[in-house]
VOZALUM-961631 format. One line per 3 residues: their letters; for each residue x, y, z of N, C-alpha, C, CB. Coordinates in nm, 4 decimals. Glycine has a CB too. Layout:
# VOZALUM-961631
a) X Y Z X Y Z X Y Z X Y Z  ...
END
This chain:
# VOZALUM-961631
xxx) -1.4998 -0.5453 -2.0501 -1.5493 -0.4107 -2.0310 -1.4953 -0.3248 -2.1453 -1.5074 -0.3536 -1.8914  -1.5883 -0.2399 -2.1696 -1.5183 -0.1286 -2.3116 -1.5246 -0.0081 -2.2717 -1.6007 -0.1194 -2.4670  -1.4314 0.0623 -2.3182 -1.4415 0.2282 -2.2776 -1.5183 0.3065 -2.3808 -1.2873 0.3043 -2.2683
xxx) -1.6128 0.3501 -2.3273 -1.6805 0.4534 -2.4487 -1.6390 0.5442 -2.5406 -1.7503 0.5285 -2.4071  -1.6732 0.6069 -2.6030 -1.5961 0.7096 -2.7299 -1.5530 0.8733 -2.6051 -1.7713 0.7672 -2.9171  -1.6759 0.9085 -2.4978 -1.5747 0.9481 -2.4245 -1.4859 0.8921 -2.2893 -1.6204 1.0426 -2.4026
xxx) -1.4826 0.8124 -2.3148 -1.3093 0.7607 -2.2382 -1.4449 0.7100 -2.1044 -1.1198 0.9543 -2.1750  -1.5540 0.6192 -2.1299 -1.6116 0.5977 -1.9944 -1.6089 0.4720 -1.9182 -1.7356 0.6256 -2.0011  -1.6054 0.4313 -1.8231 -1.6307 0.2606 -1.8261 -1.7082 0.3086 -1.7062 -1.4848 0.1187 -1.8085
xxx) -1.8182 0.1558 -1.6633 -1.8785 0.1235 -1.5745 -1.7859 0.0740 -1.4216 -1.9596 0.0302 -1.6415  -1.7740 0.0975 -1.3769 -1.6854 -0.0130 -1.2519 -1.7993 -0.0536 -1.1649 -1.5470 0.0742 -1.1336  -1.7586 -0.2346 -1.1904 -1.8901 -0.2773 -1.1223 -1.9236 -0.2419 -0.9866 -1.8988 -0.4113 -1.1214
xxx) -2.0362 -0.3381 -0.9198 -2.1119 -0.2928 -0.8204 -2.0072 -0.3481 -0.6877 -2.2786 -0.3565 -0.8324  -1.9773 -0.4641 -0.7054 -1.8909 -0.5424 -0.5927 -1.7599 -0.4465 -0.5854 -1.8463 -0.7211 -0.6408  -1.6876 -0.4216 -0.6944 -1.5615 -0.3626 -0.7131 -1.5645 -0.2068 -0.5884 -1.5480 -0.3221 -0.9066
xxx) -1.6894 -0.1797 -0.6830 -1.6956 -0.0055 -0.5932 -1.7259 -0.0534 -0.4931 -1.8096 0.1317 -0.6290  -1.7860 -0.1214 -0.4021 -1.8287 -0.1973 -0.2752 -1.7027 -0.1534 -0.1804 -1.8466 -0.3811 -0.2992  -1.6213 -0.2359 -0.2587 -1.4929 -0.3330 -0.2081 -1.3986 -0.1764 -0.1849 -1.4118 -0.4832 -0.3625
xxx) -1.3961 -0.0606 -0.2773 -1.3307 0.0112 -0.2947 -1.3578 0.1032 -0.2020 -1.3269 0.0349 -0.4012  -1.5267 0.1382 -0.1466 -1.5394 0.2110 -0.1125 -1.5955 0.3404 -0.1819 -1.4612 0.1985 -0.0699  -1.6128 0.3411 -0.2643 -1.6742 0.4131 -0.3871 -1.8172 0.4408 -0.3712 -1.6583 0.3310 -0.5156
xxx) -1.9231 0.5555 -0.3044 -2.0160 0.5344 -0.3373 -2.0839 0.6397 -0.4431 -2.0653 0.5097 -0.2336  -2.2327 0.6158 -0.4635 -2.2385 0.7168 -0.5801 -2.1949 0.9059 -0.5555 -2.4083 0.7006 -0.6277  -2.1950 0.9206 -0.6543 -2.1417 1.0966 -0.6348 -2.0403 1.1526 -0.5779 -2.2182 1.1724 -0.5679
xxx) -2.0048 1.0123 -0.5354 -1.8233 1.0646 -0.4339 -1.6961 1.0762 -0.5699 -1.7407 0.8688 -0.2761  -1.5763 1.1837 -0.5201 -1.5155 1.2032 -0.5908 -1.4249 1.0677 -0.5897 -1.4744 1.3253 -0.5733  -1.3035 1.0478 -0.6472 -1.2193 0.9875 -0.7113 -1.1101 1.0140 -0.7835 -1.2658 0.9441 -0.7600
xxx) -0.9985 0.9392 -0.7354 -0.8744 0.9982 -0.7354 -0.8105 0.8882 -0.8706 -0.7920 0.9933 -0.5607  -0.7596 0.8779 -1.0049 -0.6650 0.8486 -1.0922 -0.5054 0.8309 -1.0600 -0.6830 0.9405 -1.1767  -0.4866 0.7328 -1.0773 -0.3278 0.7389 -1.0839 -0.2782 0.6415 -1.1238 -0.2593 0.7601 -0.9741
xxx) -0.1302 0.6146 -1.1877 -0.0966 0.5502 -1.2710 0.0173 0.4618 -1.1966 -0.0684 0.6313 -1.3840  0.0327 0.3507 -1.1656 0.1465 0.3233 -1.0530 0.1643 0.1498 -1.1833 0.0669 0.3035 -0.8062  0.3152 0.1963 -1.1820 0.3912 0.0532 -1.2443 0.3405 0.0594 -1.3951 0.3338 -0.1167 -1.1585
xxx) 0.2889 0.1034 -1.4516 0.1573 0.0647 -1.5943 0.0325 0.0617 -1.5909 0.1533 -0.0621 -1.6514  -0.0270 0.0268 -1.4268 -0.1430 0.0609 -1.4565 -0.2380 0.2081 -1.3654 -0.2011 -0.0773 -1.4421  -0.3490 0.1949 -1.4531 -0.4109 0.2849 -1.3961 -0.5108 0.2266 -1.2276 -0.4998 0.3400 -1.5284
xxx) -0.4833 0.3362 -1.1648 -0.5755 0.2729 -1.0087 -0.6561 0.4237 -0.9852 -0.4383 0.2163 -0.8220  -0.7720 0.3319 -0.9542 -0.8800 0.4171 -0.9236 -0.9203 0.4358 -0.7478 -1.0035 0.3518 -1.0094  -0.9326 0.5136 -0.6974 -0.9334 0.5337 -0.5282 -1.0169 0.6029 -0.5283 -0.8206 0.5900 -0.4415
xxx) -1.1134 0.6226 -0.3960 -1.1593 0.7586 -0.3181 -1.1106 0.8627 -0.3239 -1.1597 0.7590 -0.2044  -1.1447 1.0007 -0.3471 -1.0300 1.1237 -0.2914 -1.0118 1.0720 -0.1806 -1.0710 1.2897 -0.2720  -1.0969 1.0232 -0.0430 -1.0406 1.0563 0.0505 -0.9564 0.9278 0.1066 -1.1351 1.1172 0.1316
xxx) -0.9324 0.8142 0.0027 -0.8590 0.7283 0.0117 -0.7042 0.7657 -0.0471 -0.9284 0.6260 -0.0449  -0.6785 0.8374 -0.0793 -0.5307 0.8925 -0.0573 -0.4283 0.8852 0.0417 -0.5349 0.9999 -0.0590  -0.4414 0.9063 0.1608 -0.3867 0.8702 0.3025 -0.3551 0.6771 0.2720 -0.5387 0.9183 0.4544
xxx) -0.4949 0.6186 0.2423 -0.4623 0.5045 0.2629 -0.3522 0.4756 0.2087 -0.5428 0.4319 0.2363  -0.3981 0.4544 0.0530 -0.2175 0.4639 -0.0738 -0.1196 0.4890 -0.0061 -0.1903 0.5993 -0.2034  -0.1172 0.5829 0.0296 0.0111 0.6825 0.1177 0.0906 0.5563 0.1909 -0.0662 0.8213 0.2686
xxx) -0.0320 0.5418 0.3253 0.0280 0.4875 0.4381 0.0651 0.2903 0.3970 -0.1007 0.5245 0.5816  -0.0398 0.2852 0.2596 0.0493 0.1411 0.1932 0.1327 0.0986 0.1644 0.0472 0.0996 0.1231  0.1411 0.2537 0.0863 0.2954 0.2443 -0.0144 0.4112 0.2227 0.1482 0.3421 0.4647 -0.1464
xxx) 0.4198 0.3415 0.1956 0.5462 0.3333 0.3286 0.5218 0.1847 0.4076 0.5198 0.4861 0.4722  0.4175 0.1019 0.4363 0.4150 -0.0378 0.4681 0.4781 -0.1331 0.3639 0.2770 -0.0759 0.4897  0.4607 -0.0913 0.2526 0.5328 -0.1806 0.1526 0.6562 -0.1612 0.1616 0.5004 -0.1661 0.0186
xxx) 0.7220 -0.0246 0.1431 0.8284 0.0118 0.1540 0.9369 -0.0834 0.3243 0.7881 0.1826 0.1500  0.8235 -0.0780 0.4045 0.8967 -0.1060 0.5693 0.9057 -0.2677 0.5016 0.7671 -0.0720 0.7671  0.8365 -0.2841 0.4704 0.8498 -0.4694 0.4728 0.9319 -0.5317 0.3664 0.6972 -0.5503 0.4480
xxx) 0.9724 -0.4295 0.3070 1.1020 -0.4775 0.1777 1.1884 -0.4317 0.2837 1.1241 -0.3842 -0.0118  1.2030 -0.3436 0.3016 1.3670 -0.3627 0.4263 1.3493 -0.4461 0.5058 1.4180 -0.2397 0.5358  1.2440 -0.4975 0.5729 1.2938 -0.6198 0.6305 1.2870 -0.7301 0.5592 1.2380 -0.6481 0.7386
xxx) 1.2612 -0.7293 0.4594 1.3165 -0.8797 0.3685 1.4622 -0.8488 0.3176 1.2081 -0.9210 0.2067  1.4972 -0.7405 0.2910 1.6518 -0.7416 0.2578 1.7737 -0.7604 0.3923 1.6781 -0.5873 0.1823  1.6305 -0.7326 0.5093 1.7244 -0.8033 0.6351 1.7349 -0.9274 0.6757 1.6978 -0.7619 0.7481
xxx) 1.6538 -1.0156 0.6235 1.6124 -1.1400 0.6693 1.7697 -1.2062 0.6545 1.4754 -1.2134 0.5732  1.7736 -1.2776 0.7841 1.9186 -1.3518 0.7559 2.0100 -1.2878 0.7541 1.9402 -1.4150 0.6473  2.0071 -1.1498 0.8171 2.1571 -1.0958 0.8446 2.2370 -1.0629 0.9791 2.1619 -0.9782 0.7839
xxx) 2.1103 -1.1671 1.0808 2.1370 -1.1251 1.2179 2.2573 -1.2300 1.2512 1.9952 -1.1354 1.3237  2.3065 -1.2432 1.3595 2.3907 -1.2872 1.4513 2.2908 -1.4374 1.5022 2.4253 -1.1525 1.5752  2.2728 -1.5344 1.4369 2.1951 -1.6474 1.5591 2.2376 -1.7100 1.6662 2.1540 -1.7564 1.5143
xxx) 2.3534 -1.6463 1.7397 2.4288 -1.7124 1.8388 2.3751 -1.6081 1.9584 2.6070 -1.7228 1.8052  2.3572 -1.5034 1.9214 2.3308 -1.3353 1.9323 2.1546 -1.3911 2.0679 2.2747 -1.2194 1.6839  2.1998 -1.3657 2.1684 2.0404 -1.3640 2.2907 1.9578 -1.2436 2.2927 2.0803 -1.3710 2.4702
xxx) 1.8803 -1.2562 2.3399 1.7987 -1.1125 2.3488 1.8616 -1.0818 2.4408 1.6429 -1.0945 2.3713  1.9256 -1.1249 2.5680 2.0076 -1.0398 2.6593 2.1141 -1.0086 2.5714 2.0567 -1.1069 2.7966  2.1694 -1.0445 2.4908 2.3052 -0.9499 2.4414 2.2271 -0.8130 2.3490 2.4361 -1.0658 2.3120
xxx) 2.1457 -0.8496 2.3136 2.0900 -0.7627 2.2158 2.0479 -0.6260 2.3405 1.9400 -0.8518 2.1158  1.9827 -0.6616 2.3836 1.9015 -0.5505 2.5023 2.0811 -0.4890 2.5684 1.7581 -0.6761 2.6792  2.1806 -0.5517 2.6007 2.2566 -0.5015 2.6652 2.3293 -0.4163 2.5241 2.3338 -0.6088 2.7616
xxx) 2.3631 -0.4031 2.4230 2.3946 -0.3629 2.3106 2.3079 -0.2117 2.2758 2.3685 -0.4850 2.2176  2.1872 -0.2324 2.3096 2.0739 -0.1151 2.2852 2.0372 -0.0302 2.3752 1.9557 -0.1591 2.2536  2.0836 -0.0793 2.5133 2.0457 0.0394 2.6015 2.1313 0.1489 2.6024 2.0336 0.0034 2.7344
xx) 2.0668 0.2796 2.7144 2.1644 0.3798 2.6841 2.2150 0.4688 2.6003 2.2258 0.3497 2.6912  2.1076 0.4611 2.4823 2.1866 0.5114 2.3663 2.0895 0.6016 2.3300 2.2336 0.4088 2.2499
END
């Protein structure tokens, strides 16, 4: 794909499909890690609520393997109530 002399490209038909993109709808730019990502305006929320899912699921990989395996769900439940 080439960008035109003013800064244009095509984004194919499947891509915008997939994206949600239809004609005349606005579109949101942004630059995450190096590259550029193209969204819906009203796909913003989504990003949003990705990014904080990405975010939840790296803390639980930095938890993985730090529990107690001797540890029951009755000790656990008696540990958590009450509080």
């Amino acid at each position: 794909m080439r960008v035109s002399n003013k800064g244009q490209v095509t984004i194919p038909r499947d891509l915008r499909e997939l994206a949600g993109i239809s004609p005349n709808s606005e579109v949101v730019f942004a630059l995450e890690d190096g590259k550029i990502v193209i969204m819906p305006k009203d796909g913003r929320r989504v990003a949003t609520e990705r990014s904080r899912l990405d975010s939840f699921l790296a803390a639980l990989d930095r938890l993985e393997g730090t529990g107690d395996p001797a540890m029951t769900a009755d000790d656990v439940m008696a540990l958590t109530r009450d509080r």
